[in-house]
C-alpha positions in Angstrom: 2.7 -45.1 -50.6 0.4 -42.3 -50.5 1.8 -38.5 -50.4 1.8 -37.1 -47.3 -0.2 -33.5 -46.9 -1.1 -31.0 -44.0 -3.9 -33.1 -42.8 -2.0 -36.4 -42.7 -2.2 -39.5 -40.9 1.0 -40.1 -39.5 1.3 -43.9 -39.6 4.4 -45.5 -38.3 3.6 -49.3 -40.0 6.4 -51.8 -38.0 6.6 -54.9 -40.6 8.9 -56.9 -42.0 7.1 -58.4 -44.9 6.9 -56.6 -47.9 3.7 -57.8 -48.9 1.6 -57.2 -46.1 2.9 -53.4 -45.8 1.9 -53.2 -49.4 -1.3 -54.1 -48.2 -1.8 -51.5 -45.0 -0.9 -48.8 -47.7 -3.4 -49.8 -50.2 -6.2 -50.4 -47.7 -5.7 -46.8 -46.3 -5.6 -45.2 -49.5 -8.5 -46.2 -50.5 -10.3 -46.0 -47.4 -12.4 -42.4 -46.7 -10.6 -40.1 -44.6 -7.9 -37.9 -44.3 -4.5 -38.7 -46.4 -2.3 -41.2 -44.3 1.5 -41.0 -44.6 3.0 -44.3 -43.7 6.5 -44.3 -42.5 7.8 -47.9 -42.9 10.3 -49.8 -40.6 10.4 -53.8 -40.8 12.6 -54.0 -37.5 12.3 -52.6 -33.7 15.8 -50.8 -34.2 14.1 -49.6 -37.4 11.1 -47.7 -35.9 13.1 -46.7 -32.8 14.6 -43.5 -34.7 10.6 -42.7 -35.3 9.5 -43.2 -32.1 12.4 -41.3 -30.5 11.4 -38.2 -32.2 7.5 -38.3 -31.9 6.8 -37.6 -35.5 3.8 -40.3 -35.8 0.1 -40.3 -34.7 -0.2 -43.8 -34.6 1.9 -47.5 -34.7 0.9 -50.6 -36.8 2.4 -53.2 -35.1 3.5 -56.6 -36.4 4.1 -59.0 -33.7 6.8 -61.5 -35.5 9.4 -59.5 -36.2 13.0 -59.8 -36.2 14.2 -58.8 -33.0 10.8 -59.3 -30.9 7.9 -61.5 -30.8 4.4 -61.0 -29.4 4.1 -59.1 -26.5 7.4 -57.8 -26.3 7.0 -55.6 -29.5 4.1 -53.6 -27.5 6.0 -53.7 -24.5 9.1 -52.0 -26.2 7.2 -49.6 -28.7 5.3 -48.5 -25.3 9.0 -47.8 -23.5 10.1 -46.2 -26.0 7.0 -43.9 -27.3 4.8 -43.5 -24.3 2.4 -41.7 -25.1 1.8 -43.0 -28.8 -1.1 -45.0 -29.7 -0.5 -48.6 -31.0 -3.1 -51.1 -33.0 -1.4 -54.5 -33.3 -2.0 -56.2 -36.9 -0.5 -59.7 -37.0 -1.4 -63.0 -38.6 -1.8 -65.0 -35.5 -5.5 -64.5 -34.2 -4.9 -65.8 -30.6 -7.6 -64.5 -28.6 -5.2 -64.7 -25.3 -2.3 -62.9 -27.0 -4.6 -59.8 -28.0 -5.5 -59.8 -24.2 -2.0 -59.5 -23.6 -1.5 -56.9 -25.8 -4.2 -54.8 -24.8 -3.2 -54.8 -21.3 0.4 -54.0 -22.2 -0.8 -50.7 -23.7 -2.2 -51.3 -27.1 -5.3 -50.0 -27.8 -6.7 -52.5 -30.6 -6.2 -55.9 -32.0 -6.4 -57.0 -35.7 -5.8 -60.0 -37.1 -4.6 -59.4 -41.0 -7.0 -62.3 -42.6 -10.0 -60.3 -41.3 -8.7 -56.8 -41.6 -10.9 -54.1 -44.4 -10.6 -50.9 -45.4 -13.1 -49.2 -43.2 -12.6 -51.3 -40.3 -8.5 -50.7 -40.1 -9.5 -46.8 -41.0 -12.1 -46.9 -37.5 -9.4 -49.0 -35.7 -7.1 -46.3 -36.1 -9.1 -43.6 -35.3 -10.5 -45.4 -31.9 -6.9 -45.9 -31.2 -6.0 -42.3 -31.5 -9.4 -40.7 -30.0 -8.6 -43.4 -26.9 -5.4 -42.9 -25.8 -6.2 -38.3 -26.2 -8.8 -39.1 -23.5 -6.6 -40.8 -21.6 -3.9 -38.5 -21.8 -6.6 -35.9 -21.1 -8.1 -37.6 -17.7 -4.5 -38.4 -16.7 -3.7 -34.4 -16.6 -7.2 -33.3 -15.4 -6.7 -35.9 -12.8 -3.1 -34.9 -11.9 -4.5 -31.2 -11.9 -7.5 -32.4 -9.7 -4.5 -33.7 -7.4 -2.5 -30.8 -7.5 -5.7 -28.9 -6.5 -6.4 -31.2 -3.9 -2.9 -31.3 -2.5 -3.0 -27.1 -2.2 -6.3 -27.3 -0.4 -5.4 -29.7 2.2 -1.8 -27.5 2.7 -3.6 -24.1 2.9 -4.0 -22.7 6.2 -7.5 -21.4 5.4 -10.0 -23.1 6.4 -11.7 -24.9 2.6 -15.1 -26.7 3.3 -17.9 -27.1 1.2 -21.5 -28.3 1.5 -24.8 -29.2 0.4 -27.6 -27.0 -0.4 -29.2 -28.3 2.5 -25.7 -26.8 4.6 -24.3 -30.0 5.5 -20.5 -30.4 5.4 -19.1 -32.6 2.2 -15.3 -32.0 2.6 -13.2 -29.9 5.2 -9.0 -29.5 4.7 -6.5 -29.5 7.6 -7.0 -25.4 7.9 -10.5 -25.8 8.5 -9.6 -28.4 11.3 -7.2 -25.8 13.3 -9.7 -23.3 12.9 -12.7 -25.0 14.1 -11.3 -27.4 16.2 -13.1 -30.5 14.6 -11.2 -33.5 12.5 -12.7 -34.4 9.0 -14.0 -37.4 10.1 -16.0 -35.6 12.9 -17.2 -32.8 10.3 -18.2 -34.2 7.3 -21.6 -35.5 6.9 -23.2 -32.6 10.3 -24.4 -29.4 9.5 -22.0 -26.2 9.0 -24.4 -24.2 11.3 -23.8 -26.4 14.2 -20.0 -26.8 13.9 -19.5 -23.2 13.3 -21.4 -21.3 15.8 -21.6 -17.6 16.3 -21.4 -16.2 19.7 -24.5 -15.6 22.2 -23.9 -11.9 22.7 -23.8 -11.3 18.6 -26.6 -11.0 15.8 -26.0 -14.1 13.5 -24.2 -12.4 10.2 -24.0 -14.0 6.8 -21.0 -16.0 6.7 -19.5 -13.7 3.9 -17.0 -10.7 4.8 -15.5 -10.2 8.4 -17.6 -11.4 11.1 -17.4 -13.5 14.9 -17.2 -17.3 15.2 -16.6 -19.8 17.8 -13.9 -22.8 18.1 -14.9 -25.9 19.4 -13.2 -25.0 22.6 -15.8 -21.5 23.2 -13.1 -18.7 22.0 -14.5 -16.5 19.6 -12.2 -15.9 16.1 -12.8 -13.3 13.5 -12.8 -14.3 10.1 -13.0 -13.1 6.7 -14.5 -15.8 4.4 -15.9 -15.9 0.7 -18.7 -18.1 0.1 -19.3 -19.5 -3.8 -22.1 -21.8 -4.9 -21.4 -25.3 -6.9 -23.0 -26.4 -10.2 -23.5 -29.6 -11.4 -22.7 -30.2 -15.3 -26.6 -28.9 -15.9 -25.6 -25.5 -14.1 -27.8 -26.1 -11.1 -26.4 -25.3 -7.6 -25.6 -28.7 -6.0 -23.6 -27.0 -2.9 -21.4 -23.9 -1.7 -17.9 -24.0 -1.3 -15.9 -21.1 1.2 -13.0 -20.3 2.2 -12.4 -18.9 5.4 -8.9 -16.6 7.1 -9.0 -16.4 11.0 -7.9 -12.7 11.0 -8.0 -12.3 14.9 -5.0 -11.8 15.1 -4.7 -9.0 12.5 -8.0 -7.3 14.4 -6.3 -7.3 18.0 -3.0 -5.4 16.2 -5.0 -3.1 14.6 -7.5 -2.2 18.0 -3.7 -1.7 19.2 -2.8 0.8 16.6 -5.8 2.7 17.3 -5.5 2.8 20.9 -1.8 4.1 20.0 -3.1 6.6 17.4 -5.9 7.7 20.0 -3.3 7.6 22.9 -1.0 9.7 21.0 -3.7 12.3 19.4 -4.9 13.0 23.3 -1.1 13.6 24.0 -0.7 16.2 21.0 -3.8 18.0 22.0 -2.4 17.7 25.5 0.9 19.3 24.4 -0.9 21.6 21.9 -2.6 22.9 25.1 0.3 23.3 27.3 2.3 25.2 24.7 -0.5 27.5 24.5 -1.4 28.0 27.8 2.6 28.4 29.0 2.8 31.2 25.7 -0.4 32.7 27.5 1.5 32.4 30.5 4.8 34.0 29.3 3.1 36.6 27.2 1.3 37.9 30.6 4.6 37.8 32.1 6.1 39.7 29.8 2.9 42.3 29.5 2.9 42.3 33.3 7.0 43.1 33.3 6.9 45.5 30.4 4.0 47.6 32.2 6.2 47.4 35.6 9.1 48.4 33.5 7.8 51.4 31.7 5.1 52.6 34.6 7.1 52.7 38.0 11.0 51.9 36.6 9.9 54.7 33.7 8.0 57.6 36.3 11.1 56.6 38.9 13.7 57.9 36.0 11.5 60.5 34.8 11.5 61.7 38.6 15.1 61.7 38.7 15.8 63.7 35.7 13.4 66.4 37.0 15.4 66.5 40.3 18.6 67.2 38.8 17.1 69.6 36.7 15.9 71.5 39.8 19.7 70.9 41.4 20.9 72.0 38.6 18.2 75.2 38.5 19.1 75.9 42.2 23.0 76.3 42.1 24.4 79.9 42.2 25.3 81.1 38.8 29.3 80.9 39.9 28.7 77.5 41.3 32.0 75.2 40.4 32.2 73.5 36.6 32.4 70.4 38.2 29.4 70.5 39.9 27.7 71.5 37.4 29.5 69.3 34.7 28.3 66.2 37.3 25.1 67.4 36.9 24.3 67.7 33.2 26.2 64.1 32.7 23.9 62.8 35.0 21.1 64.1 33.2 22.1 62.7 29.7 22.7 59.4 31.6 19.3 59.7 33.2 17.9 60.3 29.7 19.9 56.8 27.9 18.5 54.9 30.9 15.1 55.8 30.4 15.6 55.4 26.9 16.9 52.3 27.2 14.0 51.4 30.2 11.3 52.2 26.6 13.1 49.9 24.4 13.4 46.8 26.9 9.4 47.6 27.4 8.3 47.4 23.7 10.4 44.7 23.3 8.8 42.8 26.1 5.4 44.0 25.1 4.4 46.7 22.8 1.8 49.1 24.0 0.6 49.4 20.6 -0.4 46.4 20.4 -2.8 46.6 23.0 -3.9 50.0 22.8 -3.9 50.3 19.1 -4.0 46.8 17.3 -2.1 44.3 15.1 -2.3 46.4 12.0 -0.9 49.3 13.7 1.9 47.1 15.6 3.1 45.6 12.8 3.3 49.1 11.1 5.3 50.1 13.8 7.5 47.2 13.9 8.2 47.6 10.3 9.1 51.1 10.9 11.7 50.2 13.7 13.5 47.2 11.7 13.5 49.7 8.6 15.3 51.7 10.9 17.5 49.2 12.8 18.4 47.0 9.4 18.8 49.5 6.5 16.1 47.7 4.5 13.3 48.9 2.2 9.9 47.6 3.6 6.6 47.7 1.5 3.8 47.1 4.2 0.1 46.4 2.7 -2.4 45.2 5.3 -6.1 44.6 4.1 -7.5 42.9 7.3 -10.6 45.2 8.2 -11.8 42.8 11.1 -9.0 43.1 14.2 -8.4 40.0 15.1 -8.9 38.9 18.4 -6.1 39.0 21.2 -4.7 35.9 21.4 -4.0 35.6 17.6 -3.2 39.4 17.6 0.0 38.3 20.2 0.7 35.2 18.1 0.5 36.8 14.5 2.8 39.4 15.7 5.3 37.3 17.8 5.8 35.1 14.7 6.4 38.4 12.5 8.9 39.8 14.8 10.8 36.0 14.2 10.7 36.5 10.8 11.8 39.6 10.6 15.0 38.6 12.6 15.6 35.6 10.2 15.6 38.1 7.3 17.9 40.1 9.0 20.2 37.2 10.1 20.1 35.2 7.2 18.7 36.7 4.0 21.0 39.1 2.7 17.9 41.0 1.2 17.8 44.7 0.1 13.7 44.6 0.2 10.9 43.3 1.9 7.3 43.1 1.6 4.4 42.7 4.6 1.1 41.6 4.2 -2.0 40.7 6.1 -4.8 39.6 4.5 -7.9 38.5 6.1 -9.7 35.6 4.3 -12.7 33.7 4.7 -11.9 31.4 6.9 -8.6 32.9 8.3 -6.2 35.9 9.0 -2.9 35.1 6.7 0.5 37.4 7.2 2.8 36.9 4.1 6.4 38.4 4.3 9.0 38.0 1.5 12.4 38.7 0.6 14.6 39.3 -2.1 17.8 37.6 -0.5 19.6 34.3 -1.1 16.9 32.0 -0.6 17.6 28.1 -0.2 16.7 25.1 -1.9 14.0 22.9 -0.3 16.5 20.0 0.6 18.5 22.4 3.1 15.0 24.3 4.6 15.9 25.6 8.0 15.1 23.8 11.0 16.2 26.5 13.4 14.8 27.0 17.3 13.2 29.9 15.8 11.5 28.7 13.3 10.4 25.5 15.5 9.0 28.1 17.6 7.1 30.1 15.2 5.5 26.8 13.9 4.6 25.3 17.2 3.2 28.9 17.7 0.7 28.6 15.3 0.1 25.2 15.2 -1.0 25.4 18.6 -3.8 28.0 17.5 -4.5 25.2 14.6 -2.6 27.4 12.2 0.3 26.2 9.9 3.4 28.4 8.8 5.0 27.8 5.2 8.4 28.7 3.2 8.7 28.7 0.0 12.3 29.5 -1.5 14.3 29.2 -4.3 18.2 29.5 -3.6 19.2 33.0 -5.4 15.5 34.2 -5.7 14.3 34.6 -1.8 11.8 33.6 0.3 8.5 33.9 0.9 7.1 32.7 4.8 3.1 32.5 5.2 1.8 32.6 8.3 -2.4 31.1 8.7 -4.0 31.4 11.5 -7.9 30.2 11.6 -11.0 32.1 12.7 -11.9 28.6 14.8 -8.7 29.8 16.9 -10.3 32.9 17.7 -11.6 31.7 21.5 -9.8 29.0 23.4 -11.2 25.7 22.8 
């Protein structure tokens, strides 16, 4: 027998006589080609511990053998080794046998008295080479099937046709979409079965575009058109796959009908907001100016009169009289002090008559008075800014400046306006206890103060570290400037 290498042969020889496996190993050594190991069994129950473990390339197969005869040797090598090639080499040249053989799944018939080197060597080659391609067009057409089988289940419609656009195949998704059966689509041009409707421009069938179904409904689909080459690598058809997406369109006009809808509500709101602060900010101007003009001159009148009482009594006039009348007086002047503060709070007078830079100054000045804190003030806006941002910028500082004083615990704080490019920006910061991102505020105040601005297109941000402070910015645009 001849050593076995890399490159072997793996011959599985099934004979029980001595002599003619003697034979099969001298022919094949000394035959061209690669080394041949021959593993030798002279039984069936021999060779089945071989075939079970799929260590051979090939079978030589002796039909007389001790437990089979003819045809039943290559029908129970087959059972047992499927997939193995087998060449039969027997001393009985029947003619009728070999077609036997052959159609029980051998690949080759040799009778031994004819049998040479070179012509066992080529036997065993065909053998092998044979039964590769067959395993090979057995998967390829059990993958062709597969493909098939995942076509016809898709529900995208999967046609194809010829160059000249007539249909060659078309799947079950094709035949919801369109409305046509395979056997009414096949063999008629694409054009004609898949129209586009009277009232649009014809578009390539590639991308999202308009269709109709048999019935007249138009459908939007999104398809992808490839082209089909023949083993030379010329185009022989197109193949495309098409998704009715009408479905996914109609959801999506609804979410921008929604977005649209709900845009034209928040500019709706946005206004309202701004037009009832307009409205409550005239209120309160229109209050503050009755307040401090006729509730103001009444009080001031009043405390002139009981100055002119008290001017007009004789020197020895009794102590309570005139006791009644200097406690009046003083009463007089906390009412009318009182009458000031409940104006400037409704409205300061600076603001109108002076400006935001010199409000805020003064507002600074009366909560450094009122809270015990140290304020820095630095405001670099040289352009005033115009009324209605004036009132917002200053409402929204007065908020902060009671959320500092609420909440901070601060010693200091620092004011400034800056006037940017493209807007005015009020910054004030504290020194106090701060708070971490996750537990940010979400107080009426400062809901108010951001609805405030937002409704000039502005923005108010905190940033704050819990132990550090907090810093609140305030932007309001230039765009903000006149009502829109």
């Amino acid at each position: 027998m001849q050593g076995a290498s890399a490159a072997a042969l793996r011959v599985l020889l099934i004979e029980d006589n001595p002599g003619d496996a003697a034979l099969v190993d001298e022919l094949l050594a000394g035959s061209p080609g690669p080394a041949a190991q021959i593993l030798h069994a002279s039984s069936l129950a021999a060779a089945n511990a071989h075939l079970g473990q799929g260590d051979v390339d090939v079978v030589l197969l002796d039909l007389g053998l001790p437990d089979a005869r003819g045809a039943a040797c290559v029908q129970h090598v087959r059972g047992r080794a499927p997939q193995v090639p087998i060449v039969v080499l027997t001393g009985t040249d029947d003619h009728e046998l070999a077609l036997t053989c052959i159609a029980e799944g051998a690949q080759d018939y040799l009778a031994k008295n004819e049998v040479r080197a070179e012509s066992l060597r080529r036997s065993l080659g065909y053998a092998i080479a044979r039964t590769r391609e067959q395993a090979e067009r057995r998967r390829a057409n059990a993958a062709t099937a597969h493909l098939a089988a995942i076509v016809e289940a898709s529900a995208d419609a999967i046609v194809s046709t010829t160059t000249a656009g007539i249909a060659t195949s078309w799947n079950r998704g094709a035949e919801a979409m369109f409305g046509y059966s395979a056997a009414e689509a096949i063999g008629q041009p694409f054009g004609a079965l898949v129209r586009s409707p009277p009232d649009t421009t014809a578009t390539s069938p590639t991308g999202e575009f308009d269709r109709l179904h048999r019935d007249g409904h138009t459908i939007t689909l999104s398809g992808v058109v490839s082209p089909l080459h023949d083993d030379a690598g010329a185009v022989v058809g197109h193949a495309a796959i098409y998704r009715n997406i009408s479905e996914r369109r109609r959801r999506e006009a609804e979410i921008r009908a929604q977005n649209a809808l709900l845009v034209a509500r928040d500019a709706e709101m946005r206004a309202l907001t701004e037009r009832l602060t307009a409205v409550r900010e005239d209120e309160r101007t229109r209050i503050a100016r009755t307040v401090h003009d006729e509730l103001g001159q009444l009080l001031t009148g009043l405390k002139l009169d009981l100055r002119w009482l008290a001017r007009r009594l004789a020197p020895d006039a009794a102590a309570p009289i005139t006791d009644r009348l200097a406690e009046a007086e003083r009463l007089t002047d906390r009412t009318l002090e009182t009458v000031q503060r409940i104006a400037l709070e409704l409205r300061p007078s600076v603001l109108d008559a002076l400006g935001l830079v010199a409000a805020i100054r003064d507002e600074a000045r009366r909560f450094e008075h009122r809270a015990g804190l140290a304020l820095e003030v630095r405001l670099d806006a040289p352009t005033p800014p115009p009324e209605r941002i004036a009132t917002a910028m200053f409402r929204i500082f007065q908020e902060l400046l009671t959320n500092v004083a609420r909440h901070a615990q601060a010693r200091a704080v620092t004011v400034g306006l800056d006037e940017v490019p493209e807007a005015w920006v009020l910054t004030v910061a504290d020194d106090g206890i701060g708070f971490q991102p996750s537990d940010a505020p979400r107080s009426l105040g400062l809901l108010g103060m951001r609805e405030r601005a937002a409704a000039l297109g502005g923005r108010v941000e905190l940033r704050s570290r819990a132990g550090i402070g907090t810093i609140a910015t305030v932007h309001l645009p230039r765009t903000a400037a006149e009502p829109s």
